[in-house]
Biopython code that builds the backbone (N, CA, C, O; Angstrom):
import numpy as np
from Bio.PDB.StructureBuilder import StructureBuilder

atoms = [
    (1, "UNK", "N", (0.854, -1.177, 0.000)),
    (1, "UNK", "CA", (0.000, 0.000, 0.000)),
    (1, "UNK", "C", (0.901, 1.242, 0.000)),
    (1, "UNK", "O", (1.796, 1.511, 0.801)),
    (2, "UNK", "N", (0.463, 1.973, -1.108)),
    (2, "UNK", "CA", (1.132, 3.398, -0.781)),
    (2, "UNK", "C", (0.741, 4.658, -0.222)),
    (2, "UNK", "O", (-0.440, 4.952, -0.039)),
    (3, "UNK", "N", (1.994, 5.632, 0.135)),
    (3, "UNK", "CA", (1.160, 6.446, 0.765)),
    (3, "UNK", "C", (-0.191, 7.320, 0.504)),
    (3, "UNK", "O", (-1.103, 7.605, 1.281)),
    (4, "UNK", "N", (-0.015, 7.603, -0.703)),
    (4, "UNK", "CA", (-1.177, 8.111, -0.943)),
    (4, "UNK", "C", (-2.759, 7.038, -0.880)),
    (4, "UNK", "O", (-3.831, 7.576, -0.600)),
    (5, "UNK", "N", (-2.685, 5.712, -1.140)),
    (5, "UNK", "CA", (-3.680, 5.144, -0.890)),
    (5, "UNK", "C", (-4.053, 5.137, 0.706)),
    (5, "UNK", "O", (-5.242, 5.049, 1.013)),
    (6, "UNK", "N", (-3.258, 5.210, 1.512)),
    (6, "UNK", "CA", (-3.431, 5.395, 3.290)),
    (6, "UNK", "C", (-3.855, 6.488, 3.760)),
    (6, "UNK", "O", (-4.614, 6.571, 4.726)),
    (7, "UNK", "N", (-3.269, 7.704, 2.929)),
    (7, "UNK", "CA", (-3.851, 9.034, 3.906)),
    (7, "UNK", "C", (-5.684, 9.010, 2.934)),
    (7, "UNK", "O", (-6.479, 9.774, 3.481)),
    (8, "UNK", "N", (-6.215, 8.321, 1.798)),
    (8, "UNK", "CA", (-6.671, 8.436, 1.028)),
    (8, "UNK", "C", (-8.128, 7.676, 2.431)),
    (8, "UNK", "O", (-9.163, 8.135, 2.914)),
    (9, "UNK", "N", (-7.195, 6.089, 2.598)),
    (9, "UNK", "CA", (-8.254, 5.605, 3.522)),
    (9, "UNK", "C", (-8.895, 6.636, 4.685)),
    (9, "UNK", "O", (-10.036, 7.077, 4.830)),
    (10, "UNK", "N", (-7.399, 6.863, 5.607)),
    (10, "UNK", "CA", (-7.770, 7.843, 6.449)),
    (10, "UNK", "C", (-8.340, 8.762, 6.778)),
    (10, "UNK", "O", (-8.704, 9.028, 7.924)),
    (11, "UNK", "N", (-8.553, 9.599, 5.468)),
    (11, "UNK", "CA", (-9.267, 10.795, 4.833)),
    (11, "UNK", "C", (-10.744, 10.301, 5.135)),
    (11, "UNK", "O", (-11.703, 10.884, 5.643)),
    (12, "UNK", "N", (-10.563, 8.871, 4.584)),
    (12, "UNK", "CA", (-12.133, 8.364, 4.114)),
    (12, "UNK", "C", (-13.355, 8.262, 6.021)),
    (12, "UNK", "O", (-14.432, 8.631, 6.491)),
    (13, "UNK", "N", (-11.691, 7.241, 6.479)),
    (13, "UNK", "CA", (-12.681, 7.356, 8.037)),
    (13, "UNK", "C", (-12.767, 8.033, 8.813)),
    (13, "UNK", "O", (-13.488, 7.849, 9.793)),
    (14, "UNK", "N", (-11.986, 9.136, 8.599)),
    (14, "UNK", "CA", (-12.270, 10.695, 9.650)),
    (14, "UNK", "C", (-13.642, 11.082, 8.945)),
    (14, "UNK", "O", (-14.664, 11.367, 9.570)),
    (15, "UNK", "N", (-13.541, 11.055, 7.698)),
    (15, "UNK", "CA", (-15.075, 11.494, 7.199)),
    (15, "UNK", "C", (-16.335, 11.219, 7.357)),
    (15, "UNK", "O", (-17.307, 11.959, 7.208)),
    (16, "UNK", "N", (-16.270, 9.887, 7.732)),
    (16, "UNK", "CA", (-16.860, 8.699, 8.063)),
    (16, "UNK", "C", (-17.039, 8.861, 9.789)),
    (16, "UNK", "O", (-18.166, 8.694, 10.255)),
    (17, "UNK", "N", (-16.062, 9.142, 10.569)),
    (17, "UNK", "CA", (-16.353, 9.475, 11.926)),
    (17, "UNK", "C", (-17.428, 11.091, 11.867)),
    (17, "UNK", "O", (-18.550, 11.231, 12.351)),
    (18, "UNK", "N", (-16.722, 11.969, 11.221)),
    (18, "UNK", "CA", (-17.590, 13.324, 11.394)),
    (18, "UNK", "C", (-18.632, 13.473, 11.290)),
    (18, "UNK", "O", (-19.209, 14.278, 12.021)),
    (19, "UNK", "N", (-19.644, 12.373, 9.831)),
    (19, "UNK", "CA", (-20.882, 11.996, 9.672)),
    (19, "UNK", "C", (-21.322, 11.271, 10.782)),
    (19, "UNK", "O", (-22.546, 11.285, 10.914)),
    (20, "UNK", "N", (-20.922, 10.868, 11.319)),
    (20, "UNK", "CA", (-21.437, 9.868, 12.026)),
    (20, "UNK", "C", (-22.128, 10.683, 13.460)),
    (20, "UNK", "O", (-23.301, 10.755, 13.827)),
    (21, "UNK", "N", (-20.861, 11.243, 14.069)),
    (21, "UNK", "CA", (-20.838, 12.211, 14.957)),
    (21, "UNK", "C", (-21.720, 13.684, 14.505)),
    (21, "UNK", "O", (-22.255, 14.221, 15.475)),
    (22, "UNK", "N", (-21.918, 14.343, 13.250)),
    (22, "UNK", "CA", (-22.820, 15.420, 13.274)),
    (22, "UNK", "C", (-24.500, 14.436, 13.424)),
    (22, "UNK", "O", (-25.408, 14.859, 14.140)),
    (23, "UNK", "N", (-24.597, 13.362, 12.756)),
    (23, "UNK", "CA", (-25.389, 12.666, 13.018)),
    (23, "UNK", "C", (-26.535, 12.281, 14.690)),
    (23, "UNK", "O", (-27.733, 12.451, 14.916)),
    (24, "UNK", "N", (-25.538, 11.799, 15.409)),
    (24, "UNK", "CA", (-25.638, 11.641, 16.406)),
    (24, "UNK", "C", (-26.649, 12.465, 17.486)),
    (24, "UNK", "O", (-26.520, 13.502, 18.136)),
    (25, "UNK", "N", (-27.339, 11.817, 17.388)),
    (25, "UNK", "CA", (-28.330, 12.573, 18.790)),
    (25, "UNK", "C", (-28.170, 13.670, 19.702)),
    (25, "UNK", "O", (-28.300, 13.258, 20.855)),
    (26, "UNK", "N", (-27.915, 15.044, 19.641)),
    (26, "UNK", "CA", (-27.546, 15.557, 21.046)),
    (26, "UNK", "C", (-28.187, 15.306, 21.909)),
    (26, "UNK", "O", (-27.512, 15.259, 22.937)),
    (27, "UNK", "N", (-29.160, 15.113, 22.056)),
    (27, "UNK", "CA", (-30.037, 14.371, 23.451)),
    (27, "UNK", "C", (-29.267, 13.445, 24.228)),
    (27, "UNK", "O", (-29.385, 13.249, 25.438)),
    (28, "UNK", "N", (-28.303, 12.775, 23.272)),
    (28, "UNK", "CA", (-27.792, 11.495, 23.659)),
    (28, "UNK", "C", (-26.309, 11.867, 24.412)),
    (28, "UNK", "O", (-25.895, 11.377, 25.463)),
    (29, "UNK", "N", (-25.723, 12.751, 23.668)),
    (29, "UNK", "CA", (-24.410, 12.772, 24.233)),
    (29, "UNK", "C", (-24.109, 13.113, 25.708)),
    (29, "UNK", "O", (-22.956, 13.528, 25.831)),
    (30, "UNK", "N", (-24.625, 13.075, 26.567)),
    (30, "UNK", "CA", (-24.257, 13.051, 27.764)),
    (30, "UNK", "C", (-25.117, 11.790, 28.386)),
    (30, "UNK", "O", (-25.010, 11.529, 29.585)),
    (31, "UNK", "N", (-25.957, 11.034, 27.538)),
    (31, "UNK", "CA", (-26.237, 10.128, 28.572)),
    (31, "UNK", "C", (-25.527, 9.728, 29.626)),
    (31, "UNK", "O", (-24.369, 9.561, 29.243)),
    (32, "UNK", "N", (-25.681, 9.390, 31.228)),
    (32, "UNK", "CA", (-24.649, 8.568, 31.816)),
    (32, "UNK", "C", (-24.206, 6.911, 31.192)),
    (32, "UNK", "O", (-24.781, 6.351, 30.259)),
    (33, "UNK", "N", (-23.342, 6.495, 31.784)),
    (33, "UNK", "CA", (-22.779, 5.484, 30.908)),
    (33, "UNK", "C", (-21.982, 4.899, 32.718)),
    (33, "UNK", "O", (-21.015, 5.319, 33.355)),
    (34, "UNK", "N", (-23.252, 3.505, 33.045)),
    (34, "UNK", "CA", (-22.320, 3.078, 34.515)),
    (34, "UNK", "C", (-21.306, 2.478, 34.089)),
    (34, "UNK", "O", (-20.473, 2.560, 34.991)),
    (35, "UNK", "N", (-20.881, 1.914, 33.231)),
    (35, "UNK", "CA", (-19.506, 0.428, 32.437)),
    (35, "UNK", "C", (-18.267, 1.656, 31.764)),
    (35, "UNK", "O", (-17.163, 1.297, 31.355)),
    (36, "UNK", "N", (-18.712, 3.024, 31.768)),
    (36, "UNK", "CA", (-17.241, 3.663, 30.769)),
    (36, "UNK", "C", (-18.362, 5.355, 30.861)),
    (36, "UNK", "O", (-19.320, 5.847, 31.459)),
    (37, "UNK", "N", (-17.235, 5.671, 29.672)),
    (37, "UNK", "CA", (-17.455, 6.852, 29.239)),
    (37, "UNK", "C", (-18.988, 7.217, 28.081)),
    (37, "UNK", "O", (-19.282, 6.507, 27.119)),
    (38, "UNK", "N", (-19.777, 8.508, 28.529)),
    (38, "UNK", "CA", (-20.642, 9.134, 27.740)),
    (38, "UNK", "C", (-19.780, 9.036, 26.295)),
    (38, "UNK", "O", (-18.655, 8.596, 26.058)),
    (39, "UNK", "N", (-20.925, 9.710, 25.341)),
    (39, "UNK", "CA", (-20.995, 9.988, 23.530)),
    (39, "UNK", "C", (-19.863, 11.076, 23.487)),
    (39, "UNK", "O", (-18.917, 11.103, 22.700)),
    (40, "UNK", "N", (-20.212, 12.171, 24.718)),
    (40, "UNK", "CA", (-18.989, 13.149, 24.184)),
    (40, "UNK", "C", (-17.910, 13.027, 24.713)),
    (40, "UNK", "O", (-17.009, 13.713, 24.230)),
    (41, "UNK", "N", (-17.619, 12.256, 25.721)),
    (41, "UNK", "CA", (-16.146, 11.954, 26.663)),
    (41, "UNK", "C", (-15.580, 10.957, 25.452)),
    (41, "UNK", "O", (-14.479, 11.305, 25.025)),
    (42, "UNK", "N", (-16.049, 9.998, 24.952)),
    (42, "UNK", "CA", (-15.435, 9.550, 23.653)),
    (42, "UNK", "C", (-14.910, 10.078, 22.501)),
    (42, "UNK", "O", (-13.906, 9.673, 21.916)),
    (43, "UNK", "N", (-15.819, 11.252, 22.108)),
    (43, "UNK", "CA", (-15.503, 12.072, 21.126)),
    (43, "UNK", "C", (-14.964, 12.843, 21.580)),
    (43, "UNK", "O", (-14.283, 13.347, 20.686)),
    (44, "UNK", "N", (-14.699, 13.595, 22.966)),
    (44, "UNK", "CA", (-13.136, 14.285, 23.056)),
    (44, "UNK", "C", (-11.954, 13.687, 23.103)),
    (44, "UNK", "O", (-10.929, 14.173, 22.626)),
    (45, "UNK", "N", (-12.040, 12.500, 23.733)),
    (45, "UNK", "CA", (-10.924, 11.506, 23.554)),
    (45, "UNK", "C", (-10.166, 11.213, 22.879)),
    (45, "UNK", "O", (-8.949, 11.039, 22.927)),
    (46, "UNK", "N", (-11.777, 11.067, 21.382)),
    (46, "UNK", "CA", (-10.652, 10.704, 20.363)),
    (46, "UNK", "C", (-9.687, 11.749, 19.596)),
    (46, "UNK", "O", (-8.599, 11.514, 19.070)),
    (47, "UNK", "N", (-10.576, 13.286, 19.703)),
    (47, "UNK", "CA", (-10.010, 14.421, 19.445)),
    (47, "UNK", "C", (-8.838, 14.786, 19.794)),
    (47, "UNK", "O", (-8.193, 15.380, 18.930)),
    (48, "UNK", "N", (-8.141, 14.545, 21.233)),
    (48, "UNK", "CA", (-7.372, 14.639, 22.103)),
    (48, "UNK", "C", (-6.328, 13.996, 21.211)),
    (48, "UNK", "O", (-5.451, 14.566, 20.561)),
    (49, "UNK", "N", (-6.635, 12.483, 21.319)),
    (49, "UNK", "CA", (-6.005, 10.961, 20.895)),
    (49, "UNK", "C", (-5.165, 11.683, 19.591)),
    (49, "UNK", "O", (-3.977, 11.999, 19.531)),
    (50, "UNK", "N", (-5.996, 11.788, 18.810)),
    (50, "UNK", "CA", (-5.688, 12.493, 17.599)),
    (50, "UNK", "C", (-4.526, 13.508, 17.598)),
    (50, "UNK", "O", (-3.441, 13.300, 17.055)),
    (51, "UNK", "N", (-4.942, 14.864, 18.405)),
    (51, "UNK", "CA", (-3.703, 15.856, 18.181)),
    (51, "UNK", "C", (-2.577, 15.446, 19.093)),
    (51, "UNK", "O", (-1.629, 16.229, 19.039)),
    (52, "UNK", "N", (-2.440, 14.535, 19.832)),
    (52, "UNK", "CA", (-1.547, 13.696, 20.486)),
    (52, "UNK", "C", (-1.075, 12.970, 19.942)),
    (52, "UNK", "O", (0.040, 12.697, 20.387)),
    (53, "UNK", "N", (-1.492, 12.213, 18.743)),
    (53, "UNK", "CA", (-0.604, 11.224, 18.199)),
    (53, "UNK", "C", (0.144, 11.926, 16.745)),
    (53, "UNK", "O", (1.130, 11.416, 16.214)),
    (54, "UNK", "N", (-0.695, 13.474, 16.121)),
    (54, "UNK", "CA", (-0.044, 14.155, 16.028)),
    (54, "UNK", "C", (1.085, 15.017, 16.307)),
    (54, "UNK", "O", (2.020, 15.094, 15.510)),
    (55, "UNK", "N", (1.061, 15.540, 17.173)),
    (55, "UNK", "CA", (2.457, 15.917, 17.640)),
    (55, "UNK", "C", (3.673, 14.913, 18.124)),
    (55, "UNK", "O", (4.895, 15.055, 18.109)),
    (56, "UNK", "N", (2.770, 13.783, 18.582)),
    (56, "UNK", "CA", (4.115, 12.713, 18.377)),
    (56, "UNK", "C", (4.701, 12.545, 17.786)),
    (56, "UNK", "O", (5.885, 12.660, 18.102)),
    (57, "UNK", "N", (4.201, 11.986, 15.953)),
    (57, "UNK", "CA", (4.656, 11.873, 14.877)),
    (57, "UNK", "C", (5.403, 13.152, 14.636)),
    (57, "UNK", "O", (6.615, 13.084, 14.434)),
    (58, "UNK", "N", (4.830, 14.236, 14.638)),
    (58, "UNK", "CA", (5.918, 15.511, 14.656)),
    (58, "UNK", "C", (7.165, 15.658, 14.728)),
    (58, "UNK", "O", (8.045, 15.967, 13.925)),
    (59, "UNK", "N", (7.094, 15.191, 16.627)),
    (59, "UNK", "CA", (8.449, 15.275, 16.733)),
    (59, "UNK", "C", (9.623, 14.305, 16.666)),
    (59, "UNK", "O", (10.752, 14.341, 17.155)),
    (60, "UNK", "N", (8.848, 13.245, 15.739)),
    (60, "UNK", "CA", (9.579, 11.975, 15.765)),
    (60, "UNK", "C", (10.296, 12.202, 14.413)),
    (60, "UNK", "O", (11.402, 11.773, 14.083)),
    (61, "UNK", "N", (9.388, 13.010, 13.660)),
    (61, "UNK", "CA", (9.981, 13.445, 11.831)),
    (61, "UNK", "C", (11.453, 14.455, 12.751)),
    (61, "UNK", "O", (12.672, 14.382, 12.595)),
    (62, "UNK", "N", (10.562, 15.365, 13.728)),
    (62, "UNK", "CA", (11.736, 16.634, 13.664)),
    (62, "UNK", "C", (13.022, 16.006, 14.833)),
    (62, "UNK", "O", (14.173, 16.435, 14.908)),
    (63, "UNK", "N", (12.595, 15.230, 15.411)),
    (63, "UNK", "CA", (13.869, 14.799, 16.330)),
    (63, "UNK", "C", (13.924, 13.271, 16.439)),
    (63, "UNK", "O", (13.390, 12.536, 17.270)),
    (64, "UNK", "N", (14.772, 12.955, 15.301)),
    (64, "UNK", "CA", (15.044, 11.209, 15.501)),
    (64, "UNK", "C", (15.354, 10.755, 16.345)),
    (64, "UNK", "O", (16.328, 11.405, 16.724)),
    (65, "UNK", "N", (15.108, 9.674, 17.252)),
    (65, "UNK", "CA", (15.418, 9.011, 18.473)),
    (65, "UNK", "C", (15.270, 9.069, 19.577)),
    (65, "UNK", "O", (15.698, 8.399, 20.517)),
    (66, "UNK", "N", (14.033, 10.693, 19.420)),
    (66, "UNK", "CA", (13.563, 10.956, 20.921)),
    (66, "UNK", "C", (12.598, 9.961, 21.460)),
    (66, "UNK", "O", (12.237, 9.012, 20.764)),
    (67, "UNK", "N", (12.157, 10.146, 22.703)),
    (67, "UNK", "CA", (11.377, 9.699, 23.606)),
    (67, "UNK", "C", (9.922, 10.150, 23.358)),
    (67, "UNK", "O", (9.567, 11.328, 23.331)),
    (68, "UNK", "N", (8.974, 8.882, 23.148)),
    (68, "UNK", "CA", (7.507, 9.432, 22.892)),
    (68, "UNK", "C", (7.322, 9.198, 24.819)),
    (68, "UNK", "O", (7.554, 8.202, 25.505)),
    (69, "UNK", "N", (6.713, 10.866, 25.292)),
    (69, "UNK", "CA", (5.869, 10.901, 26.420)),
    (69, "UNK", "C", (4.256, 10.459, 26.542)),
    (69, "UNK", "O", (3.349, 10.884, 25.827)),
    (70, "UNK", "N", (4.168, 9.718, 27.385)),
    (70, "UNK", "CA", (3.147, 9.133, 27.864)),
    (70, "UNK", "C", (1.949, 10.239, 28.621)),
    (70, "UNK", "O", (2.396, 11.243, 29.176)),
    (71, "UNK", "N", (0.952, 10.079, 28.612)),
    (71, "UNK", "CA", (0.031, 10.537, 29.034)),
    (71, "UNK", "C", (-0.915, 10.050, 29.685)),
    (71, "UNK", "O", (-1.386, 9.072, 29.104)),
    (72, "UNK", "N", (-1.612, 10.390, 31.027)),
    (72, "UNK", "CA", (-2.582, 9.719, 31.334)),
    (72, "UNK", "C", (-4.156, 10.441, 30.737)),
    (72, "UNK", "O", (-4.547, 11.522, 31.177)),
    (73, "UNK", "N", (-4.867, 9.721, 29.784)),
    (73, "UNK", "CA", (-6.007, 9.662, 28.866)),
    (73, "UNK", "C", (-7.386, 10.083, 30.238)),
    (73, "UNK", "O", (-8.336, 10.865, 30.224)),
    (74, "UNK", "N", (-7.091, 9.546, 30.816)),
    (74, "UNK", "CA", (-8.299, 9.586, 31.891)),
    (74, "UNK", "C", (-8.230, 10.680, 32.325)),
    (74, "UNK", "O", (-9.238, 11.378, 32.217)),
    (75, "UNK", "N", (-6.961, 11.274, 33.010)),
    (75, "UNK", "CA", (-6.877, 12.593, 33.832)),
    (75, "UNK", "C", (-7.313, 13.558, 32.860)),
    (75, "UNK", "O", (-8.126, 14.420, 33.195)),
    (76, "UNK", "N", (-6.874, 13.506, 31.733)),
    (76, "UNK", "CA", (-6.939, 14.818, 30.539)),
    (76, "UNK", "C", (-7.932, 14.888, 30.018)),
    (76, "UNK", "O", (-8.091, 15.909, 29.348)),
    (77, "UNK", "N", (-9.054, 13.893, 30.051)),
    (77, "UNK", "CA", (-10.342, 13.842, 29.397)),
    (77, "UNK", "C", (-11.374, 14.605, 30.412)),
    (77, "UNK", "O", (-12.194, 15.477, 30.126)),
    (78, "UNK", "N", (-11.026, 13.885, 31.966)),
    (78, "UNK", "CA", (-11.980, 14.538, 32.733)),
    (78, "UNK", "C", (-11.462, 15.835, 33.155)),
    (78, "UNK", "O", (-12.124, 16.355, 34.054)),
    (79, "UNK", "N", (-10.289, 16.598, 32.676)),
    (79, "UNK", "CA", (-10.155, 17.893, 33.121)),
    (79, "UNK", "C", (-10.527, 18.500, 31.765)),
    (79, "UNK", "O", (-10.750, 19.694, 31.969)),
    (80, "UNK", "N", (-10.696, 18.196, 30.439)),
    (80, "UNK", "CA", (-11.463, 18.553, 29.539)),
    (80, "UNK", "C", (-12.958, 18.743, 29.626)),
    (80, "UNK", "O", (-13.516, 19.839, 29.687)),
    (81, "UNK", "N", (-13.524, 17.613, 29.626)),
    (81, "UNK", "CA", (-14.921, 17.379, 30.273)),
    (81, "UNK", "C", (-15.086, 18.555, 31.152)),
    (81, "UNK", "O", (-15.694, 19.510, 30.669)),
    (82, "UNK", "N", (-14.684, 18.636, 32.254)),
    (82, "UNK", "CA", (-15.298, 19.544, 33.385)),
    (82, "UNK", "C", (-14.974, 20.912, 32.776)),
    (82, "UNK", "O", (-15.734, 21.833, 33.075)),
    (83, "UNK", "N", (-13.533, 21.262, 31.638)),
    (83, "UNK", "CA", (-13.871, 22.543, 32.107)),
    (83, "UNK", "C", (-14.866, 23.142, 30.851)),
    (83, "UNK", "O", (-14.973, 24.368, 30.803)),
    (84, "UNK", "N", (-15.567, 22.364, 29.878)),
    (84, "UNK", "CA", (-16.176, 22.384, 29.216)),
    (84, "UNK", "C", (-17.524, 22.281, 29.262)),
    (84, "UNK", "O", (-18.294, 22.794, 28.450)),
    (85, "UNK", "N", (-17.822, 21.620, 30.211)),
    (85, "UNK", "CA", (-19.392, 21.361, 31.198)),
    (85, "UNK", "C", (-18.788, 22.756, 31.723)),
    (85, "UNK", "O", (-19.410, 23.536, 31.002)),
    (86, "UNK", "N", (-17.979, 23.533, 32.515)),
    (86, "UNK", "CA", (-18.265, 24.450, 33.105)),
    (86, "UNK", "C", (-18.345, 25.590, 32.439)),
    (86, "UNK", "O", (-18.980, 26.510, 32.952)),
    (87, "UNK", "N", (-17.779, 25.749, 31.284)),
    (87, "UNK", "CA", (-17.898, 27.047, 30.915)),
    (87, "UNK", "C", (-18.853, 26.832, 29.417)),
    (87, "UNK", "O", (-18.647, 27.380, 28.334)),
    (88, "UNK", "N", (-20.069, 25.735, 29.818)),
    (88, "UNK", "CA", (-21.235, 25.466, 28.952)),
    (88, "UNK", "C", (-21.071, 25.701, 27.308)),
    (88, "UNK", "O", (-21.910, 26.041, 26.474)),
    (89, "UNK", "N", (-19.652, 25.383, 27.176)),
    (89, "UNK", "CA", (-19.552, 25.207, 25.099)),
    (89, "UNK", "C", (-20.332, 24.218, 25.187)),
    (89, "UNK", "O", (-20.683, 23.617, 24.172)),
]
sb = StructureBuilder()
sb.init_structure("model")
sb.init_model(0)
sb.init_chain("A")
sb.init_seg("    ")
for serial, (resi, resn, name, xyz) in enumerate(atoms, 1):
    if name == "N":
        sb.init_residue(resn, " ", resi, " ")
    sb.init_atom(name, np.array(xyz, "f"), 0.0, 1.0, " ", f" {name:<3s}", serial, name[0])
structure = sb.get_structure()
């Protein structure tokens, strides 16, 4: 597979996530959820996930052999979450 057929897929399922997600119920996205995370704690997640695994790749092009830093996903979602429930975006 080449590159252009990959960013081509990729293209395809971010597109494919965004429909999906403008789609989506707002009624729904905060349902509680007792087993995990609500509709929108997922979809910031993956947002997060995303410009995080972006800047990884970043600095892996701009600095060969560095160290990818770890993150804890949980802490950063629910300090997203809250301050976003608080200041009602």
């Amino acid at each position: 597979m080449d590159l252009n057929q990959v960013a081509a897929e990729y293209e395809a399922a971010t597109n494919k996530f965004l429909t999906a997600v403008a789609n989506f119920p707002k009624s729904d996205l905060d349902k509680p959820k007792k087993d995990g995370w609500n509709a929108r704690q997922i979809i910031h997640h993956l947002a997060d996930s995303e410009s995080q695994s972006c800047a990884r790749l970043r600095r892996l092009i701009a600095e060969p052999g560095t160290t990818i830093q770890g993150y804890d996903e949980n802490m950063e979602l629910n300090i997203i979450f809250k301050t976003i429930t608080n200041n009602k975006m």
